[in-house]
C-alpha positions in Angstrom: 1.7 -12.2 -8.0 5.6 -12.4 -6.9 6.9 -9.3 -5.7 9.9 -8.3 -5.4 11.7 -5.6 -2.8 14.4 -3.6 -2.4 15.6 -0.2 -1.1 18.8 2.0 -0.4 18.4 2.3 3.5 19.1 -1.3 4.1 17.5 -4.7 4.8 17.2 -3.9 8.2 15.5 -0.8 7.3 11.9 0.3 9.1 10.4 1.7 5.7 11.2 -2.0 3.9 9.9 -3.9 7.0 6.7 -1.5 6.9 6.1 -2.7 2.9 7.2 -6.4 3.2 4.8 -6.6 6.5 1.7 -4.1 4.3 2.4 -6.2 1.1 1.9 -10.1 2.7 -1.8 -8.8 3.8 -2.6 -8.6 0.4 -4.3 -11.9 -0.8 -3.2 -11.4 -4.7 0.4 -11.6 -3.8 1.4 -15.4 -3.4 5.2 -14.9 -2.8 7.4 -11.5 -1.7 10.9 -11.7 -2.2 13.2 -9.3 -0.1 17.1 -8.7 -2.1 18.5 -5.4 -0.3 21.7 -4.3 0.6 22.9 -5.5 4.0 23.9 -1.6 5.4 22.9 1.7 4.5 23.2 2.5 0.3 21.8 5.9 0.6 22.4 8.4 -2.5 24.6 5.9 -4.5 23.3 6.2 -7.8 23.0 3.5 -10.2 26.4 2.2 -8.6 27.1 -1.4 -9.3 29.8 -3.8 -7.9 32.5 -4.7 -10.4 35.8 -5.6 -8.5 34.9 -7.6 -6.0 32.7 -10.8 -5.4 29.3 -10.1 -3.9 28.0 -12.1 -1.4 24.5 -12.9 -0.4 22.9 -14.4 3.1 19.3 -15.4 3.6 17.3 -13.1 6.2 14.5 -15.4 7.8 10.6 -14.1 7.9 8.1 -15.1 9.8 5.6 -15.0 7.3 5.7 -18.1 4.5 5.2 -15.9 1.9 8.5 -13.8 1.9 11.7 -15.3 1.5 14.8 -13.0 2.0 18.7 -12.2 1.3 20.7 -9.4 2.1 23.5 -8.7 -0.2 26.7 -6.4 0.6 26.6 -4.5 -2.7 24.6 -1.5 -4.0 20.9 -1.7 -4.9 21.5 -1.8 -8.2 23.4 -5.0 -7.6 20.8 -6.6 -5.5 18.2 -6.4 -8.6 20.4 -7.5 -10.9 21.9 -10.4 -8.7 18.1 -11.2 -7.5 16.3 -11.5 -11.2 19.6 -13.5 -12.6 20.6 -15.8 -9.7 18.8 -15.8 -6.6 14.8 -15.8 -6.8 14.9 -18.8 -9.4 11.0 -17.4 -11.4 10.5 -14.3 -12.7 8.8 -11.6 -10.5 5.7 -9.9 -12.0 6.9 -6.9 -10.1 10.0 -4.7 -8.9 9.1 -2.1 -5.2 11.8 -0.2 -4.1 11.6 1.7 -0.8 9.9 2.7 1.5 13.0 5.4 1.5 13.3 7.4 4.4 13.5 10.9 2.7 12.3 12.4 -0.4 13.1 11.3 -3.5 12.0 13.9 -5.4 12.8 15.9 -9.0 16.0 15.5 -10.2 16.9 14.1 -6.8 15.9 10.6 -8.8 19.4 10.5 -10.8 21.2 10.3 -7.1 18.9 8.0 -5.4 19.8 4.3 -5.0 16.4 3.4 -4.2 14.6 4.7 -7.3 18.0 2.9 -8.9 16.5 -0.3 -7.8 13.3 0.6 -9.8 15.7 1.6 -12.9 17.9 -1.5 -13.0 14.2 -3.3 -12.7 13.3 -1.6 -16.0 16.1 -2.5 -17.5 16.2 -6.1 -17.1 12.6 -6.3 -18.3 9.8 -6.3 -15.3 7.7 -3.1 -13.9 8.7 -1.3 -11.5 7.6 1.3 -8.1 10.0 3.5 -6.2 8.2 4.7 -2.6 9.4 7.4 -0.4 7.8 9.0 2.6 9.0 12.9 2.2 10.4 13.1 5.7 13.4 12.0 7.8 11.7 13.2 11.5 8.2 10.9 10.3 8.8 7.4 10.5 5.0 6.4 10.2 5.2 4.6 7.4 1.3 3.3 7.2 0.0 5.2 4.9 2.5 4.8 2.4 2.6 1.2 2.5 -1.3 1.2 2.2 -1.1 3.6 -0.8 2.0 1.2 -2.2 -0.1 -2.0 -1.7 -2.9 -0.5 -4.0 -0.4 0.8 -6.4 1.1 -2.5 -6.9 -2.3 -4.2 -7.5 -3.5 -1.1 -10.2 0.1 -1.5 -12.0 -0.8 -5.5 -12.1 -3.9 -4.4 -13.6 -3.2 -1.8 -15.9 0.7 -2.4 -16.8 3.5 -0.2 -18.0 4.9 0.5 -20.8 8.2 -0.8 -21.3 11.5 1.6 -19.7 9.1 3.4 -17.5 8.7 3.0 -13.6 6.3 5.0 -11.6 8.2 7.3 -8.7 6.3 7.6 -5.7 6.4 9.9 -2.7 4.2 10.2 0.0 4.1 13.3 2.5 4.2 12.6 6.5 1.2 12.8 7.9 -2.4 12.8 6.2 -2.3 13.3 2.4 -4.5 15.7 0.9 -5.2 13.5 -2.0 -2.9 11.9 -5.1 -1.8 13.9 -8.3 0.0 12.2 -11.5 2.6 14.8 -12.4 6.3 15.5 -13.8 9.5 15.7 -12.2 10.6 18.8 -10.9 13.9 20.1 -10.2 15.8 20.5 -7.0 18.1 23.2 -6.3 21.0 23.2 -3.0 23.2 26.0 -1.8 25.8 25.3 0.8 26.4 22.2 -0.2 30.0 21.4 1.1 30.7 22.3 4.8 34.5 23.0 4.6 36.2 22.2 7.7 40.2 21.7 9.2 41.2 18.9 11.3 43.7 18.4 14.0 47.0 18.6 11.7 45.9 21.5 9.7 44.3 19.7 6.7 40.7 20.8 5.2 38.1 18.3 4.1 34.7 19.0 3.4 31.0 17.3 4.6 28.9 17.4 2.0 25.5 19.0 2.9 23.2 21.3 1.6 20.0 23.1 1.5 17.5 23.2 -0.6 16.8 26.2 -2.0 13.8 25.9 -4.6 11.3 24.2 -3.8 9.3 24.9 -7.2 6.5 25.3 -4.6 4.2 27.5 -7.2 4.5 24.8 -9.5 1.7 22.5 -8.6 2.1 20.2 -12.2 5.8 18.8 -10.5 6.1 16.6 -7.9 7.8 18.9 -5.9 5.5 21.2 -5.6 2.5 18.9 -5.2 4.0 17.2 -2.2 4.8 20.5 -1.0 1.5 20.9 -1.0 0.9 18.0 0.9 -0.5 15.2 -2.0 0.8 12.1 -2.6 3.0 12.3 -5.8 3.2 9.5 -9.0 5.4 10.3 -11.9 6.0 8.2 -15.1 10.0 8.1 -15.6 11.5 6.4 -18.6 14.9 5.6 -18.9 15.5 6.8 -22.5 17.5 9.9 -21.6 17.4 10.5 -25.2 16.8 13.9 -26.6 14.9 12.7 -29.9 14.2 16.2 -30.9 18.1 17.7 -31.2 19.0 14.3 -33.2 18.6 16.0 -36.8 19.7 19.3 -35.5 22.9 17.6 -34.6 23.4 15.6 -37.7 23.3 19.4 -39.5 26.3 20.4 -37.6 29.8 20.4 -39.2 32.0 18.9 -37.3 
């Protein structure tokens, strides 16, 4: 297997170290090859890089089997620019993470790590975004353990095509794994409006969540609430098939 990595917390990142590290332990994988963005990426989106040349430099591994390059650009960009230019054979797999932070619900549309997973799915090859549902835990073992079985069952099994599978693992000890849906995230206070020295307001965006959807068990936010690893099937058709002949009723 070739494996490919990414993430949205940067190259440097302890959660991308933990999976590159996990992932060359495991004797099926012959090559890993690291394309992440050289500085922080967090939240970005599906963000991509037109007005300005990107530019790449090799990051050196001990281990033989990973070869690396960190790119200034968005995660996105380091998919796109890896699979087209850089990696020279096709991977047989896309991992983003291990994100620092949930990535959870409807919190998938803002993250640039599961965006790493999408722009995967797009250009044709499978793909796993992992999180670890904390930003105090750094303890990333468990994660990468559950990632390096993932990858070898998604080997094994396949997806279908436009689908990646989001992962997120709790801190701590998991009370077991559940396949369910997204669930939906909910902030309040989400800018923190403040005046500076000359009299001028600007905001920091924050927030807090709100709704947890904790009594809903069948969505990953409540299962990881609950303290289980969480795996959800997302497709990129954002499609509403069943409003298309509605709509073609309308008069316009």
């Amino acid at each position: 297997m070739r494996i490919l990595i990414s993430n949205d917390d940067g190259i440097y990142a302890d959660g991308i170290i933990a999976l590159r590290e996990r992932l060359e332990k495991v004797r099926e994988i012959e090559k890993i090859f690291v394309v992440a963005p050289d500085r922080e990426r967090s939240a970005i989106g599906h963000g991509i890089t037109m007005h300005r040349p990107l530019r790449a430099r090799e990051v050196k591994y001990p281990s033989p089997k990973s070869r690396g390059w960190s790119v200034d650009g968005t995660p996105a960009d380091c998919i796109k620019l890896a699979v087209e230019e850089l990696l020279g054979e096709p991977p047989d797999l896309v991992v983003a993470g291990i994100n620092l932070g949930a990535n959870l619900g409807t919190d998938v549309l803002y993250s640039g790590t599961v965006s790493a997973a999408v722009e995967a799915v797009i250009s044709g090859y499978p793909a796993v975004a992992v999180s670890l549902t904390s930003y105090k835990e750094h303890d990333y073992t468990t994660a990468a353990d559950f990632t390096a079985r993932l990858v070898l069952a998604v080997h094994r099994e396949g997806l279908p095509p436009g689908t990646l599978l989001n992962v997120n693992v709790p801190p701590g000890r998991p009370d077991g794994m559940k396949v369910v849906r997204l669930g939906n995230m909910k902030y309040v206070n989400i800018f923190d409006r403040r005046t500076d020295p000359r009299g001028r307001v600007y905001y920091w965006m924050a927030g807090e969540v709100c709704d947890l959807e904790d009594n809903c068990p069948d969505t990953d936010v409540g299962a990881n609430a609950r303290g289980y690893i969480t795996v959800t099937p997302v497709q990129i058709d954002l499609t509403n098939h069943g409003e298309i002949e509605r709509i073609k009723r309308w008069k316009f």
